[in-house]
C-alpha positions in Angstrom: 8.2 46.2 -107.6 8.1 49.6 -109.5 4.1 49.1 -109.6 3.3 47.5 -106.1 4.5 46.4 -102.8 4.7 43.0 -100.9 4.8 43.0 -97.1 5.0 39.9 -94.3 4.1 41.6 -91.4 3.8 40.7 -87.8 0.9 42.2 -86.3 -1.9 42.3 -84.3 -5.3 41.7 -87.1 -7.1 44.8 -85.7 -4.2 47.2 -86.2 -3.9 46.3 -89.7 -6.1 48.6 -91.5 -4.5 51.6 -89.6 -1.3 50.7 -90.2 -2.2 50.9 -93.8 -3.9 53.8 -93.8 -0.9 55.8 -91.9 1.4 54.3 -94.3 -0.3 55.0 -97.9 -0.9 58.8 -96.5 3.1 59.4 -95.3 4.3 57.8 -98.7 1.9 59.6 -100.7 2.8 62.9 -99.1 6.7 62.0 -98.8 6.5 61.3 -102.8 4.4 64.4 -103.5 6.8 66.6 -101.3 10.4 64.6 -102.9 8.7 64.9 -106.3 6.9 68.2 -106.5 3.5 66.4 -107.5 -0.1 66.5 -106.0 -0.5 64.5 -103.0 -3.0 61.5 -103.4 -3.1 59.1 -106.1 -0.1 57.1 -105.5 -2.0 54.3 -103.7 -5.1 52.4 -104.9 -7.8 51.8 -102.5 -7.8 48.4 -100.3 -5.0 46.0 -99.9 -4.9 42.1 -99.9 -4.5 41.1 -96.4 -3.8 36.9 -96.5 -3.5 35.5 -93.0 0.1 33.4 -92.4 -0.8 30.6 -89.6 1.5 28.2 -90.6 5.7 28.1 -91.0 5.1 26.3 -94.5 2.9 28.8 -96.0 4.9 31.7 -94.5 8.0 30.4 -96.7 5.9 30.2 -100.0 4.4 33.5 -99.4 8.3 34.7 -98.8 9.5 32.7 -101.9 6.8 34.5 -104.0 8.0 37.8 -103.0 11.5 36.9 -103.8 10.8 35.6 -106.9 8.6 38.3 -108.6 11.0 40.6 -110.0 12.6 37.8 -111.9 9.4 36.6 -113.0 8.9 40.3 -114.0 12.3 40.1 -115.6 13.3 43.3 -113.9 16.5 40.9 -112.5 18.2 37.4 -113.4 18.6 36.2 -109.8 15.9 37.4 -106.7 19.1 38.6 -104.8 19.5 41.4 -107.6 16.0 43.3 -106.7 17.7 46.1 -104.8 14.4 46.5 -102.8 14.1 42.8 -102.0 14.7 41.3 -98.5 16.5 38.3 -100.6 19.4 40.0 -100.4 19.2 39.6 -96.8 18.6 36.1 -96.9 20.3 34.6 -99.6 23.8 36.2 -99.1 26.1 38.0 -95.9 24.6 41.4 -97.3 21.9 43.8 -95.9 19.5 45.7 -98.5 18.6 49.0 -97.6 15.3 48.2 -95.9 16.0 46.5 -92.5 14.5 42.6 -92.1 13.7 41.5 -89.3 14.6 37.5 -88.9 14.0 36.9 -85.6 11.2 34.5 -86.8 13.5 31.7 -87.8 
């Protein structure tokens, strides 16, 4: 999404917030370095952290994701979000991000 990002992650619930952190700080310096800008500011404070304990809810969660460009009308079809995992798991192709599908 050009305004915000949408993660399933596997991981241990105390690491979480460092993970974060670490990664809001390298993407705000990678942007500020790629784009000439400031560092800082890219990211705002706090993130939604919803814990997946079921199969069922991990698909809605996953549908959501998929579907949010197109209900943002950025694309027709959620396979079309270049940045999507979709791609990955509605047709034979890979997006650029790796997804990990071991899960299934």
């Amino acid at each position: 999404m050009p305004d915000h990002i949408h993660l399933l992650l596997f991981i241990d619930g105390d690491k979480l917030s460092n993970l974060i952190r670490d990664f809001k700080k390298y993407t705000s310096q990678k942007t500020a370095v790629d784009l000439g800008l400031d560092s800082g500011g890219l990211w705002s404070k706090g993130y939604d952290r919803q814990e997946i304990y079921s199969t069922e809810i991990f698909n809605q969660k996953l549908e959501y994701i998929h579907y949010n460009p197109v209900k943002k009308k950025l694309v027709t079809k959620s396979e079309n979000w270049r940045w999507s995992s979709a791609i990955d798991y509605m047709t034979e192709n890979n997006g650029p991000i790796p997804v990990w599908m071991a899960w299934i």
